[in-house]
Every structure is written in C-alpha cells, then in structure tokens.
C-alpha positions as CSV (number, residue, x, y, z in Angstrom):
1,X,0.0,0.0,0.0
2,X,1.0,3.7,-0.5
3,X,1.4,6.0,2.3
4,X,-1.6,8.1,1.2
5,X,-4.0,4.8,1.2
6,X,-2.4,4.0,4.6
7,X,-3.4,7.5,5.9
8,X,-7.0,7.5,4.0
9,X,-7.3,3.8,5.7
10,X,-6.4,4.8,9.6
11,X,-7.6,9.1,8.9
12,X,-11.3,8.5,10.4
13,X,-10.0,6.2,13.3
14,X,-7.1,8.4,14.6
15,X,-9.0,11.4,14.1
16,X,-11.4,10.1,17.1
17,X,-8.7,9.5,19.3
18,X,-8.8,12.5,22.2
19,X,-6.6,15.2,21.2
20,X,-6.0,14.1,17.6
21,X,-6.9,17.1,15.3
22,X,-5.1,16.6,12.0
23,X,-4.0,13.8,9.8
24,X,-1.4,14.5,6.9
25,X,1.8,13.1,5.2
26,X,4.9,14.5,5.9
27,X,9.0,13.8,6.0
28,X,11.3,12.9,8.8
29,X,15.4,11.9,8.6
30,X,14.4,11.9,4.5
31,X,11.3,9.2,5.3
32,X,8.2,9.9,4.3
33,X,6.0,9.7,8.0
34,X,2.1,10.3,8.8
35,X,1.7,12.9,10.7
36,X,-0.8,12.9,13.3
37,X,-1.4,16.4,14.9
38,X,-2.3,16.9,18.3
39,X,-3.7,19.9,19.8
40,X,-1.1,19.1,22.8
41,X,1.0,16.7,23.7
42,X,0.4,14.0,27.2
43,X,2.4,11.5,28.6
44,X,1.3,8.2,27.4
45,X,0.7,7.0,31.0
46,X,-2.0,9.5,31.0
47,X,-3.8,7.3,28.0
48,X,-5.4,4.7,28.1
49,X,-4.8,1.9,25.9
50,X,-7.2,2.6,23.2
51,X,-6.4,6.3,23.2
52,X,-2.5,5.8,22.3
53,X,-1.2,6.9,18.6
54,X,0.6,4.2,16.8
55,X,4.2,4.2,16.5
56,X,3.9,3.0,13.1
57,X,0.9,2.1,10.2
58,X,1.0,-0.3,7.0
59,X,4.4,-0.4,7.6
60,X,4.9,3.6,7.9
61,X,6.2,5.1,11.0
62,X,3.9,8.1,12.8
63,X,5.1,11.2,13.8
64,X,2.6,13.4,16.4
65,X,2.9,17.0,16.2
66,X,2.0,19.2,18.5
67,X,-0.1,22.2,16.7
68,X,-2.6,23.5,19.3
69,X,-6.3,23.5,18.6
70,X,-7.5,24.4,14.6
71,X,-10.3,26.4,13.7
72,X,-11.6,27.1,10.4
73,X,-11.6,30.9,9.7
74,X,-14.2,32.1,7.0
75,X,-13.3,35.1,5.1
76,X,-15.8,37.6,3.7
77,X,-16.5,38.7,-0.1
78,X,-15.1,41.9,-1.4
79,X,-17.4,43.7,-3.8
80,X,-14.0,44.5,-6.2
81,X,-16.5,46.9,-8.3
C-alpha cells in the first residue's frame, strides 16, 4: 500500500482518538512519516490503551505533532466593483 492509502485507511479512526486534530503526510530523517497532529501533547501513562497513537501504520512510522487547537476561519466577499 502507499502511504496516502495507509493515511485515507487509519484518517477517520485516529481522528477520534482524544486530542487528535489533524492527519497529513509528511517527511522525517528523509522518510516519508504520517503525521498525526495533536492539539497538545500528554504522557502516554495518561492514555489509556485505546487512546495511544501508533508508532507505526502499513508499515509507515507516525510522527505526532504538537499544533494546538484548529479552527476554520471564514473570510468575507469583497465587492471588487
């Protein structure tokens, strides 16, 4: 499998996980890595079992990223006439 069908195949799951916000593709030490971002960053005692991020999926290692919460921001029209 590709890394991009990998990420469409675990996106919906890891997105429910508590503090997951984001899931993307991205490159670490010249690897291509999913990146799962997290609005912040906990201990993994503090998880339970079913909560932790995978170190790895299809054979592709994760990499969490911290990026705070994300909000959608909805810019207005401009009459340009």
């Amino acid at each position: 499998m590709t890394i991009e069908s990998v990420r469409q195949a675990f996106e919906s799951n890891l997105l429910r996980l508590p503090n997951v916000v984001s899931v993307g593709l991205g490159e670490k030490d010249g690897r291509q890595v999913i990146q799962v971002g997290v609005a912040r960053k906990v201990p993994a005692s503090a998880l339970g079992p079913g909560e932790r991020i995978p170190r790895s999926l299809g054979g592709y290692p994760v990499e969490v990223v911290e990026v705070g919460l994300l909000t959608a921001e909805v810019q207005e029209e401009r009459d340009e006439g």
